[in-house]
N, C-alpha and C positions, 0 to 999 in steps of 0.2 A: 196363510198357505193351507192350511188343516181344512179351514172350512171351505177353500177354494176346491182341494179335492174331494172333500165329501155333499157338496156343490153338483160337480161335474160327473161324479158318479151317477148322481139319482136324473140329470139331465142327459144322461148316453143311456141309460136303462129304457129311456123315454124315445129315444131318435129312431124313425122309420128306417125302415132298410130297402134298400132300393132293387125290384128283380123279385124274384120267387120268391125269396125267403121272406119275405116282407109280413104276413099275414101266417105264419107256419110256423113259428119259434112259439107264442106263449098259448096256441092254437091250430087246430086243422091235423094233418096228417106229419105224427113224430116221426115215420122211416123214410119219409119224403125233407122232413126240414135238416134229419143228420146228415142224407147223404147231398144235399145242396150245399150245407155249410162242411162235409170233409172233400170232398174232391178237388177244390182247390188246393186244399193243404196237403194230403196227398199227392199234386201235380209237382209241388213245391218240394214236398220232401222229398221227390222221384230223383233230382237234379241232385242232391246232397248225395243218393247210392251213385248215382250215375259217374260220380267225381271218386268218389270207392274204387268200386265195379273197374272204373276202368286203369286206375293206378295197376291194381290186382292184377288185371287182365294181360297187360305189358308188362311187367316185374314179373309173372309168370313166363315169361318168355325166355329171360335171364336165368329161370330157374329159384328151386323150391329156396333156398338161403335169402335171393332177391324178397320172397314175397313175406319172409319169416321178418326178416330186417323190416321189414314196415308195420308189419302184424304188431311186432314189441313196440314202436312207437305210437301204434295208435289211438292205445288206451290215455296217451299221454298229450295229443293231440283234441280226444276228447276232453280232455280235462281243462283244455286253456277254451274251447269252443262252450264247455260248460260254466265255467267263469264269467265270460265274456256276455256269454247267452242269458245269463239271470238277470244280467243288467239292464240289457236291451228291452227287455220286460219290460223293464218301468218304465222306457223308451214310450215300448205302446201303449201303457196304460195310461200314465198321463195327458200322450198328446192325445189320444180317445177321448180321456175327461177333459180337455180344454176345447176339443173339435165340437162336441156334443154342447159342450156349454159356453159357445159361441163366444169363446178368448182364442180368434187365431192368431192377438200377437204373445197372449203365454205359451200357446202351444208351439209357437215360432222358438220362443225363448228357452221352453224345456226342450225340444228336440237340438238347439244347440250346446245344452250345456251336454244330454246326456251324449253328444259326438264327442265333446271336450271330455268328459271325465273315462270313458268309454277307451277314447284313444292314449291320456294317460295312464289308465289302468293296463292296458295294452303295452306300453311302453315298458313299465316296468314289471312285466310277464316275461319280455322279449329281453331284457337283462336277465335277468334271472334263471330264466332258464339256458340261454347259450351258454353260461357260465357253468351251470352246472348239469348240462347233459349228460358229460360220459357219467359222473355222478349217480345219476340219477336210475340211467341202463344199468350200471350196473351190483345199484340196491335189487334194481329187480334179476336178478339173476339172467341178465343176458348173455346167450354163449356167446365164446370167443369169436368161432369164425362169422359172426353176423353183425357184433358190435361196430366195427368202423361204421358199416353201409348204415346200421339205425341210429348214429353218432350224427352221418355226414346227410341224412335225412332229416334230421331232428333242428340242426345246426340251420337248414334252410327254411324249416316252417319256424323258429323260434326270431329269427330275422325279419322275417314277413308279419310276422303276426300284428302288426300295428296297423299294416292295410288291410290284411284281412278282416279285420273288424269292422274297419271304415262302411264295408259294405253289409254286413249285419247290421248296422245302426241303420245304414240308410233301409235295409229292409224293415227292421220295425219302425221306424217311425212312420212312413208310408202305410202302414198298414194297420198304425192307431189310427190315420188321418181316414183311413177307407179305402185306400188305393194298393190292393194287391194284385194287380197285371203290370204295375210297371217293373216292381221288383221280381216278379215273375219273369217279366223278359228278360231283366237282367241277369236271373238266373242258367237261361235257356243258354243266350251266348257266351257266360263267364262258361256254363259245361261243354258245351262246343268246343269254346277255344282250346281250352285243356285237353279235350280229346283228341283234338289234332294234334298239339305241342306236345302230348304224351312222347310217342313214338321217336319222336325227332330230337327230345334232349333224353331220352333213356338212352337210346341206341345210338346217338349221334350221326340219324340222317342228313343227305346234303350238306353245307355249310355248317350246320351245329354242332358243336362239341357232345362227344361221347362223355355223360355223369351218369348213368346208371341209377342205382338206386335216389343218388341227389336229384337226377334229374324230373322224377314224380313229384319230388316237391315244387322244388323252381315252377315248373308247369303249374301248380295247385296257386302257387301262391300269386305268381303272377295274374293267371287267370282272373283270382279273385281280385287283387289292385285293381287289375284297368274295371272290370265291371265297378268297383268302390269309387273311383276316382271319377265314374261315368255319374253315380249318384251322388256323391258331392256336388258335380255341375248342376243336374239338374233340382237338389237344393237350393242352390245359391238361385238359379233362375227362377226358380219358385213358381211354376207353373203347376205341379203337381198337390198344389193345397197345402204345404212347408213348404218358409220363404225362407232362409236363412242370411243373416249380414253381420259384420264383423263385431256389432255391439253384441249378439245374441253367445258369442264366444267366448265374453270375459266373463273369468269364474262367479257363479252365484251362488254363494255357499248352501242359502236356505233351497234354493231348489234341488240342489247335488245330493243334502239333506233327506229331502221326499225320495230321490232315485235313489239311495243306499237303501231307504226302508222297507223302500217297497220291491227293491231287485235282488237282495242280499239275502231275503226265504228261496225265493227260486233258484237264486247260485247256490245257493245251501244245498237243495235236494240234485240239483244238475250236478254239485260237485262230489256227493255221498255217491251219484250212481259211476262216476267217471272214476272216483277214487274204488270204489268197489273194482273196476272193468280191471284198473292198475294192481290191484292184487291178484285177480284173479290171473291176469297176465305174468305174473311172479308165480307163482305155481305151477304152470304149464310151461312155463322155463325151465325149469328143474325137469323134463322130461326128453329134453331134444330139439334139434331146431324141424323135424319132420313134424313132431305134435304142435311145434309153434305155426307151423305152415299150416296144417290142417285146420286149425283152430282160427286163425285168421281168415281162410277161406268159407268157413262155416258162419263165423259171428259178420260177414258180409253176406252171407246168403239169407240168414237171420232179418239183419237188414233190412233186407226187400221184401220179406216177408212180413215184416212189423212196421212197413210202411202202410197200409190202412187203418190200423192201428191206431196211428199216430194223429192221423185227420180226426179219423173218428174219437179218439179223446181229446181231442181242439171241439171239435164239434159241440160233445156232451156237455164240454166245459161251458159252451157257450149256450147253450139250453137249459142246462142246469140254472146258469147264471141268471138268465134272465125269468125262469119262472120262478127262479125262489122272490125275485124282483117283485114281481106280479103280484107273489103271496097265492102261488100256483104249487105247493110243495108236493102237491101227488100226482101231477104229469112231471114235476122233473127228477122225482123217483122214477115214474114210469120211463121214461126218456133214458134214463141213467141202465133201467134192464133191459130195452128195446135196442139200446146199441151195446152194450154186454152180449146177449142173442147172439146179434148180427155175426159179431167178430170171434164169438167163439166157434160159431159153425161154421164161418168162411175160413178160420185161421184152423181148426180142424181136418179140416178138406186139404188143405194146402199141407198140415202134414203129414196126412195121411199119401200123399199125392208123392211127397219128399220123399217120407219112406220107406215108396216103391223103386224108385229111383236116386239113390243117394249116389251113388259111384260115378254117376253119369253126369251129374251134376258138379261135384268137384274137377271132375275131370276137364272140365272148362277150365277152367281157370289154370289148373296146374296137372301134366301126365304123369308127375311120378307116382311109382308105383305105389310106395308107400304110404305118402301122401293122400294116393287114392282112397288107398284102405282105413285108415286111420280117421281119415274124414267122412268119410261114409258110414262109417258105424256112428261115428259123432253126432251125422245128421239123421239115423236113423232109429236113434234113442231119443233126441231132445226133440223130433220134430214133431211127436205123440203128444207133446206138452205145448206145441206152441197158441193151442185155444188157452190154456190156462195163464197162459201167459200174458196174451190179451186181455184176461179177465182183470189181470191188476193192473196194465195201464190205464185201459177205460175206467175200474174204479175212483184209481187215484185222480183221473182227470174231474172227475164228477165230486168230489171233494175239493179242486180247486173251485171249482165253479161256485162250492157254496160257499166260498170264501175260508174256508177250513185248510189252509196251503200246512200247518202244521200234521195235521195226520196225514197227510201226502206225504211227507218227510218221514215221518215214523213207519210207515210203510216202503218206502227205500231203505230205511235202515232195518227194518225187520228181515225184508225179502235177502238183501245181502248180504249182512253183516251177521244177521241172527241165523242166518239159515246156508244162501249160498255158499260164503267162505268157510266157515266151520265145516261143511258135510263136504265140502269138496276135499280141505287139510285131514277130514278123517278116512274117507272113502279113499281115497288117492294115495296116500302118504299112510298114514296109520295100517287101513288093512291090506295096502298095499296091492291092490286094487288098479294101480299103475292110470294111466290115462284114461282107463274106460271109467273110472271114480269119477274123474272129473264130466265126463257126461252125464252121468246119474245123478249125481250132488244136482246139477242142473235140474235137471228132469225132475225129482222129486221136491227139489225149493221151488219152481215153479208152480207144481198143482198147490203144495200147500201156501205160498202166501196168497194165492189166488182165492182160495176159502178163509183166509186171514182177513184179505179185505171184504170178500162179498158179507162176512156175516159181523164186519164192524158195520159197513154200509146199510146193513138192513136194520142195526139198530135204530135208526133212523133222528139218530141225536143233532147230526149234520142239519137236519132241518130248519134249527132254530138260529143257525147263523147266516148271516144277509153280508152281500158285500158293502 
């Protein structure tokens, strides 16, 4: 199995790319090959805020407690989507290296185990945490008046959560195989449909029951099933380059094996940033359920702002990757500062743009007044930082690519643990500093891990490691 994957590595490093990108990764024009390979991902993550954005948008209507009660579960939401997500990884990575290395009945066989182990893993998340939600709100200091709603919201996604995965698995593996439009339309309609269902089980239009804050979930969760259950079918049909059939189901240890090893770094850093988001969310509890509203409304607005971002560190990862392949190490240092550039002047702009406008922009979402205020000064201090912000996602992704997924990890846990949470507990709490601590801490962990990484980055040690 070892040499199987180190096999199919050096055989996908090797495979054409079909479309523009084809001659532009280890060659040609770098600002033209990143923005081909992030727009897709990009379109992709747009559908994940969109699923946000609109919970928010509606639970806004309920008012400011509504949207505070989901703000506190989020962090903990992310955490099972972090969990879940590292694994899916190795989803794409190996059906990549069996697609490439022309085994589509292994890669048949790894894309079933990693559904199997994927949805057991799932299973017992979805124990675990119903059992222990009130628990868990309120370790993190959740007020009283908002606890039920992020109880009886919590209680809904931690039920679901075995389908919702269903449909991450089918997106990666489609997308080690090469096929990112189908999971993309998948994605189009699972956000659709939520959009609509929104409205209708929060507020209990027409025949629907009136669940309020439950009902964002239901909505979330559903949505995601039927899209998950849609890409099961078209699994099993196997038309889409994964054929799936009920031998490919029964547990195979040594392959389950490769999927721990190689999804269990990426859950690692998914879960240091989700476990970070979770404390941070405990501290801004201790403040009010107004600052809780505010702060949830803002780390959505965040969002959508560190969605190109997030293409663009898929991207780097992916040029990186492939010219360290090549034994191209100084166009994918170059690649690695050319999309650094990009995103720190576009994500600059956009805060400069925010912190012309902050009050206006909260004010969507939710009019109270306080809220207004609170949030807008929030977004009009950290949104100074959001280039430097970008500087450390794109770094870190440019380290995965050289296959260095360990100092990607150490830089989540520097940015967070070494910096955000500490200055936040001192600024906030200590000098008492009250909630505006808690913007600053931000704003200032942000520029400096951002020079944290760039001048590990430039030592350029990263070089001599190949995937």
């Amino acid at each position: 199995m070892e040499n199987e994957h180190k096999h199919g590595k050096e055989v996908l490093g090797k495979t054409r790319r079909k479309g523009k990108t084809e001659h532009t990764l280890t060659d040609g024009s770098i600002p033209r090959a990143l923005i081909n390979l992030a727009w897709p991902v990009m379109l992709g993550n747009s559908m994940q805020v969109l699923y946000n954005l609109a919970d928010t948008f509606w639970l806004g209507r309920l008012g400011a407690e509504a949207v505070a009660a989901i703000s506190v579960g989020f962090p903990i939401v992310f955490l099972l989507i972090s969990i879940g997500g590292g694994f899916t990884i190795a989803g794409t990575t190996l059906v990549a290296q069996y697609t490439g290395s022309k085994k589509p009945e292994m890669a048949n066989r790894v894309a079933g185990q990693v559904l199997i182990f994927v949805f057991l893993l799932a299973v017992l998340l979805s124990i675990l945490g119903y059992n222990f939600n009130d628990e868990i709100l309120t370790l993190m200091g959740t007020p009283p008046q908002i606890l039920d709603d992020a109880s009886s919201y919590l209680d809904v996604v931690f039920a679901g959560v075995s389908f919702m995965f269903i449909f991450f698995v089918f997106s990666s593996l489609l997308r080690g195989y090469g096929d990112t439009r189908t999971p993309m339309k998948l994605m189009v309609f699972s956000t659709i449909l939520n959009i609509i269902l929104d409205p209708f089980l929060i507020f209990g239009w027409s025949v629907f029951p009136d669940l309020g804050v439950a009902g964002a979930a239901v909505a979330t969760v559903f949505s995601r099933a039927v899209a998950g259950f849609i890409g099961l079918f078209i699994l099993f049909r196997g038309d889409r380059g994964i054929k799936l059939s009920k031998m490919h189901m029964k547990l195979d240890f040594d392959i389950i094996k490769d999927i721990v090893k190689i999804g269990l770094p990426s859950a690692g850093e998914q879960t240091i940033r989700a476990l970070g988001m979770t404390v941070m969310m405990g501290i801004v509890t201790n403040f009010g359920a107004m600052v809780v509203a505010a702060y949830g409304i803002t780390m959505r607005v965040l969002s959508v702002v560190m969605m190109p971002t997030r293409g663009f560190a898929m991207a780097t990862t992916t040029m990186v990757g492939q010219n360290i392949g090549a034994e191209k190490p100084d166009r994918a240092e170059k690649s690695a500062w050319v999309s650094t550039g990009i995103i720190f002047g576009a994500l600059t702009i956009f805060g400069i743009l925010i912190a012309i406008f902050p009050h206006m922009i909260i004010s969507i979402f939710n009019n109270n007044s306080e809220v207004v205020n609170i949030g807008g000064l929030m977004l009009r201090v950290i949104g100074l930082s959001f280039g430097f912000l970008g500087i450390q996602i794109i770094i870190g992704g440019s380290f995965r690519g050289a296959g260095n997924t360990l100092i990607a990890m150490m830089l989540a846990i520097i940015s967070l643990w070494g910096l955000r949470v500490p200055l936040t507990t001192y600024l906030a709490i200590n000098l008492n500093w009250g909630a505006s601590g808690i913007w600053w801490a931000m704003f200032i962990s942000n520029i400096i891990s951002a020079l944290i990484a760039s001048l590990w980055f430039r030592r350029g040690t990263w070089k001599k490691k190949k995937i």
